[in-house]
C-alpha positions in Angstrom: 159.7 100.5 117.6 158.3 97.9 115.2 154.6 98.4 114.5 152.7 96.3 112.1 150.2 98.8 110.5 151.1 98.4 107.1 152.7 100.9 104.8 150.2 100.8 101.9 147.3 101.0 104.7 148.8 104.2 105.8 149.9 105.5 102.8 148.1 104.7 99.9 144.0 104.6 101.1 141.6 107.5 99.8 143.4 109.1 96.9 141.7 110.9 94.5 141.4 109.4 90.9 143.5 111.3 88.4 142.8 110.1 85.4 145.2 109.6 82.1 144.5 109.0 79.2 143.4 105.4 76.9 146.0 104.2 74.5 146.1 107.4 72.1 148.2 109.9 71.8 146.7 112.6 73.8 148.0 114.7 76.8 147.2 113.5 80.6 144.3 115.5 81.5 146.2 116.6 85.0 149.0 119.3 83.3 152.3 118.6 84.4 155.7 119.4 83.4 156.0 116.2 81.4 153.8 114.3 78.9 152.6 111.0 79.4 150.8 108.0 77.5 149.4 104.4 79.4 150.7 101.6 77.5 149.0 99.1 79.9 145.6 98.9 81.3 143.2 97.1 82.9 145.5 95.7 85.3 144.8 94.0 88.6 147.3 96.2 91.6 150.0 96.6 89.6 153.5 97.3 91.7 157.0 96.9 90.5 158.1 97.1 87.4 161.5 95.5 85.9 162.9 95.3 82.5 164.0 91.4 81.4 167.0 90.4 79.4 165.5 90.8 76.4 164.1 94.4 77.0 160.4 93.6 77.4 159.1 95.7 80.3 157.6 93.5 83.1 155.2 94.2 85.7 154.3 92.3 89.1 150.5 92.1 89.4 149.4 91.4 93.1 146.1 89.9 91.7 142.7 90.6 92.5 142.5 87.7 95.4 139.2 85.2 95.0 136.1 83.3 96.8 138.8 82.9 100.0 140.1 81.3 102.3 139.5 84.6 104.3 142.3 86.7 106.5 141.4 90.1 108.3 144.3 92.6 107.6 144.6 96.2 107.5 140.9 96.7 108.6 140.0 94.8 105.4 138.6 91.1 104.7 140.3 89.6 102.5 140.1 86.6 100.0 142.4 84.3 98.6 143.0 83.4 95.3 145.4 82.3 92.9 144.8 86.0 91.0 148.7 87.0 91.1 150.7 87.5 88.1 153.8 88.5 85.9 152.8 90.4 83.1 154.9 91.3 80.0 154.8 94.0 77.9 156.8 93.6 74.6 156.4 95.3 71.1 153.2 96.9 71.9 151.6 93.7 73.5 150.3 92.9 77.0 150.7 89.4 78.2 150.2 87.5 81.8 153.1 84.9 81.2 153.5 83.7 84.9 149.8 83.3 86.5 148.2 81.2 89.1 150.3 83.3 91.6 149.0 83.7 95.5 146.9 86.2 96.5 144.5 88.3 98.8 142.1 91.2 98.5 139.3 93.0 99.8 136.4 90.1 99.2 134.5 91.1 96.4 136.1 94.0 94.7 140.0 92.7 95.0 141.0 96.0 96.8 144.7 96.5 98.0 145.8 92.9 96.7 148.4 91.6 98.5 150.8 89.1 96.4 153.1 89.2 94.0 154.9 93.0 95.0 158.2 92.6 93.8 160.1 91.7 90.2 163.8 91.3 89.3 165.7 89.3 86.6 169.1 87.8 86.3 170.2 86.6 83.0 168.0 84.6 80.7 165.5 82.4 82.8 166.1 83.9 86.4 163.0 85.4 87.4 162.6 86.1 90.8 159.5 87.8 91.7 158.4 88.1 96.3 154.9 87.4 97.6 154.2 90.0 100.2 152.1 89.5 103.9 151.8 93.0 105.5 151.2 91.0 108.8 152.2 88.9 111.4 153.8 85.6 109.9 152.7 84.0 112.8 148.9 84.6 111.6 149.2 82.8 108.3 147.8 79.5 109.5 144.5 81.6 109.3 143.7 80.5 105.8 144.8 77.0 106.1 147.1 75.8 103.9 147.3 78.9 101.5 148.9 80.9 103.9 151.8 79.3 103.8 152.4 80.9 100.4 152.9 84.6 101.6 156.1 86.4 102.7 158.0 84.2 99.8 160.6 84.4 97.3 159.4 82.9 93.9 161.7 81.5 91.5 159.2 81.7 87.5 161.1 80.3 84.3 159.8 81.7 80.6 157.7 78.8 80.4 155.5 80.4 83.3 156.0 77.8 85.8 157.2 78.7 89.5 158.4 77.5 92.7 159.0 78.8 96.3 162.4 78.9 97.3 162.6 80.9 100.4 160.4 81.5 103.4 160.8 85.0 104.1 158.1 85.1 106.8 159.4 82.5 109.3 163.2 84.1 108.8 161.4 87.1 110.5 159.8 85.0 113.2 163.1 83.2 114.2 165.1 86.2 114.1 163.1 89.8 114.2 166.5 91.7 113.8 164.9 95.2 114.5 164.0 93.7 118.3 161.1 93.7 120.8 159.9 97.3 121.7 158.9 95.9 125.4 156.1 99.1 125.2 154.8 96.9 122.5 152.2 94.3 122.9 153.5 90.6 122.3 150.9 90.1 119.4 152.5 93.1 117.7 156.4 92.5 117.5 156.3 90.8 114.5 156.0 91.5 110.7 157.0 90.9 107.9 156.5 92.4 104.0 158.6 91.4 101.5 158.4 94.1 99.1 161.0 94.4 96.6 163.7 92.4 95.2 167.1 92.3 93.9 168.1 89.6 91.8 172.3 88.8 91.4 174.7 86.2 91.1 175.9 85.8 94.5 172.5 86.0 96.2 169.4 87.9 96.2 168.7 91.0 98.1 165.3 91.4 99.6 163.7 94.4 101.1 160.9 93.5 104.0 159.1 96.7 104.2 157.2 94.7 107.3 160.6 93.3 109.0 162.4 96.7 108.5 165.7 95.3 106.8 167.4 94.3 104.6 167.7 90.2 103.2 170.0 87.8 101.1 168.6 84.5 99.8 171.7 82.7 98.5 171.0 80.4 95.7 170.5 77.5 97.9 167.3 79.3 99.6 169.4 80.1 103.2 168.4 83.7 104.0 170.8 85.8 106.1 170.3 89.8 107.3 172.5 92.3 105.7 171.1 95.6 107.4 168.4 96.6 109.3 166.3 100.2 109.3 164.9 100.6 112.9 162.8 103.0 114.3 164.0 106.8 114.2 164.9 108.2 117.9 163.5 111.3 117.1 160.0 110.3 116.3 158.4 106.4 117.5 157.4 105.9 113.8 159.3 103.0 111.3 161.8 103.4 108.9 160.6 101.3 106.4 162.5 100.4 103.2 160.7 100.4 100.0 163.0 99.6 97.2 166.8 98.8 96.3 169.2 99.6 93.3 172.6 99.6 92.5 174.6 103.3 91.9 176.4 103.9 90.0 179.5 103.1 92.6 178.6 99.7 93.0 176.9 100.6 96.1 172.9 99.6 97.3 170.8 102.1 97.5 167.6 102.2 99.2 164.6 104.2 99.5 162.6 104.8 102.6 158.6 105.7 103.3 158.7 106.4 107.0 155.4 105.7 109.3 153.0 107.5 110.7 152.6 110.7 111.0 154.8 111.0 107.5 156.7 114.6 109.0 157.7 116.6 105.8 161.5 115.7 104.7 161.9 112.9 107.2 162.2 110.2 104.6 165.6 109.1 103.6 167.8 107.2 100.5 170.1 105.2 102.3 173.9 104.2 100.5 175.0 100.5 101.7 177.7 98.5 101.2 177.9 95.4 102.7 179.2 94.7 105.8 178.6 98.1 106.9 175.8 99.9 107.9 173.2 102.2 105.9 174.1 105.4 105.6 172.1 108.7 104.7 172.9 109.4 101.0 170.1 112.4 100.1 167.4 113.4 102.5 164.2 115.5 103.0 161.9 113.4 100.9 158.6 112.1 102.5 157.2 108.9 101.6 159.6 107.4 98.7 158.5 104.3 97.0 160.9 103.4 94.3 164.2 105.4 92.8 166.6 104.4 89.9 169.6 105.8 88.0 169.9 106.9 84.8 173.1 106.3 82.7 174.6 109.7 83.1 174.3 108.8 87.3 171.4 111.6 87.8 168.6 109.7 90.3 164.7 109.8 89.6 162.6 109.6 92.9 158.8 108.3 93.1 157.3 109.7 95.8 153.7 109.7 97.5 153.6 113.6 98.5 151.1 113.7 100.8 151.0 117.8 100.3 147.4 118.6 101.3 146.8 115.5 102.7 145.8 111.4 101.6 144.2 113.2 98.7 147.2 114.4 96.9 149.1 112.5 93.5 152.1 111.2 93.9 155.3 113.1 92.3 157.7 112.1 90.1 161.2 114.2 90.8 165.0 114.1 89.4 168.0 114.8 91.5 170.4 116.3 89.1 173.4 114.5 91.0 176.0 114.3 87.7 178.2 117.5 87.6 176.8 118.6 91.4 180.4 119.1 93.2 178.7 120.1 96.1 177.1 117.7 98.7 174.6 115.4 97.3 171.9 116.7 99.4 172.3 120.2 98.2 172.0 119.0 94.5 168.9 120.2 92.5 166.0 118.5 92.8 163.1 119.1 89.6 159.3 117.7 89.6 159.3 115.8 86.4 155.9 114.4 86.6 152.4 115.0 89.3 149.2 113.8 88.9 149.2 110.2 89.7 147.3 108.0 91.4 148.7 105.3 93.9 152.1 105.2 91.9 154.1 102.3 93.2 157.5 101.5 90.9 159.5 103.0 87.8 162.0 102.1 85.7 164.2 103.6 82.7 163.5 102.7 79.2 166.4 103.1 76.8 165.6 106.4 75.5 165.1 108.0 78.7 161.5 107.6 79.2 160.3 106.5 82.9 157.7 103.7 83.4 155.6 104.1 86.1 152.9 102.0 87.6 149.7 104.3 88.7 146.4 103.2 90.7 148.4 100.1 92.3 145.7 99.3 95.2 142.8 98.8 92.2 142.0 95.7 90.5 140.9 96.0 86.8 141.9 99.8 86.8 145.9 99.8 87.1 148.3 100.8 84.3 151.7 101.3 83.3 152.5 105.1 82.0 155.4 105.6 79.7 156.4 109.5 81.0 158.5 111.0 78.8 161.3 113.4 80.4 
C-alpha cells in the first residue's frame, strides 16, 4: 500500500535539540564514542551532502520558503520562495554558489523546507541536484505557476545557473509503478518525493522516497523505472527508499526508512543490479537515511533510532563488512557517533572523517559536522 504521509513528517517532527559545539575545537557536549566539530552553520534545512570534482564538500539546502504562494502539506502551511540552495564548502569557507532555487516551508519560520533534497556530481560541470514534493503531483497546480517546479531534476553549472530537465512528478502520475491499493482512497494513490540522486554517465538514478522506486533520467530528460520498493506483506506500512550508492561490486545499494509504526529491525539496505530486482543485502536497522562505503569496503549507516521514542538523536553506526567471511548480516555492527539532531546525509572525507548534516528540518540553525572516526 502506497500512503502519502510523508517520511520526514513521520520521522523527523519533535526531536530534542542536542546541541554541538561553534567553530572551535571543543568536544560535542552529548559524549559519544567519537569526537566531532561543525564546520558549517547557520544553514537553512540542510540534507544531502556530496563531494565535487575538485573535493569541496557540497551541501543541498532546501531553503527556508518565502511570502507564498501557499500549499497545505504535512499538517503544515507552507510558503513559497525561491530560498533553495547549493552551498559549497572549500578551504574553510562557506559559500551559496547555486541560489534562487524552489522552495516551501512552514509560513513564517521556514520549518521542514521542502526543495532542493538531493546532490550528486559527474565530472567537472555536471551538477545535478532534485527538488522534492512530499505530496500528490496532482496538487501542484495549488500555487499557481510555482508548483510546477517541485518533484524535478535540476541540472546547476559552476557559474550557478540552473535548469529543469526532468519532471519527476508527472512520471509518477502517468505511471505509479507501486499500483493502486483499491482499500485506498483515490485522492491518496499518488505521490511522489524525489529524494536523492545519482549522477553517471549513462543516466541518472533517482530515488522517490514518495513514489517508492527507483528512476533513471537519461541525458536527454526521458525517465524510465528501474525497481520499485512496495509495501511489506507483513505489515501495511511503505518501504520507502532513502538514498543510493555504488559498492564496492559495482552494485546499487539502497537504504530504506520504512513507515509507520517504524517496528525495531524492519528497515532494510537493498543490493541492485539492473535488470533485476532489489535484494536484501543487511537487515535489522530502523529508519536508515543515508549509507556510504569506505575504501577498505566497510559501510557507515545514518540512522534515526527512534529508541525511546520521536525524542531520541539519530545514530551514526559502521558495519565492519571487510574481512567478515560470514554472512553480511551477521557482520559487526559499532555506534560510531549519537547525539544528533535531525541528521539527514553523510559522506567520507579523504582521511576518513564522516560529514554529516544535523538539524535538517530548521532554517537558520542547520550544520554540517565533520565526525572524526
Amino acid at each position: 500500500m502506497k500512503t502519502r504521509f510523508s517520511f520526514f513528517a513521520a520521522t523527523l517532527i519533535a526531536t530534542l535539540a542536542v546541541p554541538c559545539f561553534a567553530q572551535t575545537a571543543v568536544p560535542c557536549e552529548v559524549p559519544s564514542p567519537a569526537p566531532c566539530q561543525v564546520v558549517m552553520s547557520e544553514l537553512d534545512n540542510p540534507r544531502d551532502l556530496a563531494f565535487g570534482p575538485e573535493g569541496a564538500l557540497y551541501v543541498a539546502e532546501a531553503g527556508r520558503g518565502g511570502t507564498g504562494p501557499t500549499f497545505f502539506s504535512n499538517r503544515q502551511l507552507n510558503c513559497y520562495g525561491p530560498s533553495g540552495a547549493i552551498t559549497r564548502y572549500w578551504r574553510g569557507e562557506k559559500e551559496r554558489v547555486v541560489t534562487g532555487l524552489p522552495s516551501m516551508a512552514a509560513c513564517g519560520t521556514g520549518f521542514r523546507a521542502v526543495g532542493p533534497v538531493g546532490v550528486s556530481f559527474h565530472g567537472r560541470g555536471g551538477g545535478y541536484a532534485v527538488i522534492g514534493l512530499e505530496a500528490d503531483p496532482r496538487r501542484r497546480s495549488e500555487m499557481g505557476d510555482v508548483g510546477d517546479y517541485f518533484a524535478r531534476l535540476v541540472r546547476f553549472q559552476p557559474s550557478g545557473q540552473w535548469k529543469f530537465v526532468a519532471d519527476l512528478g508527472q512520471w509518477e502520475v502517468d505511471n505509479n509503478p507501486v499500483g493502486d491499493d483499491p482499500n485506498t482512497p483515490i485522492a491518496e494513490r499518488v505521490d511522489s518525493n524525489p529524494f536523492r540522486v545519482l549522477a553517471e554517465p549513462a543516466g541518472h538514478l533517482i530515488v522517490d522516497a514518495g513514489g517508492n522506486d527507483l528512476l533513471r533520467v537519461a541525458a536527454n530528460g526521458e525517465i524510465s523505472l528501474e525497481a520499485v520498493f512496495p509495501a511489506k506483506p507483513q505489515r501495511p506500512v511503505d518501504s520507502v527508499p532513502t538514498s543510493i550508492v555504488v559498492g564496492p561490486d559495482g552494485a546499487y545499494y539502497i537504504s530504506e526508512l520504512t513507515g509507520f509504526p517504524f517496528s525495531p529491525g524492519a528497515a532494510n539496505i537493498y543490493r541492485f543490479v539492473p535488470g533485476g530486482q532489489p535484494e536484501v543485502f543487511l537487515s535489522g536497522f530502523r529508519t536508515v537515511m543515508d549509507i556510504a562505503f569506505t575504501e577498505e569496503g566497510n559501510l557507515y549507516v545514518l540512522e534515526h533510532s527512534f529508541l525511546g521514542g520521536f525524542g531520541s538523536p539519530g545514530v551514526l553506526k559502521r558495519v565492519e563488512l571487510n574481512g567478515c567471511t560470514v554472512s553480511a548480516n551477521l557482520c559487526p555492527r559499532t555506534i560510531v557517533r549519537t547525539g544528533m539532531k535531525r541528521p539527514t546525509s553523510i559522506a567520507l572525507g579523504s582521511e576518513g572523517e564522516v560529514y554529516v548534516t544535523v538539524n535538517s528540518l530548521e532554517a537558520g540553525a542547520g550544520e554540517v559536522w565533520r565526525i572524526n572516526p
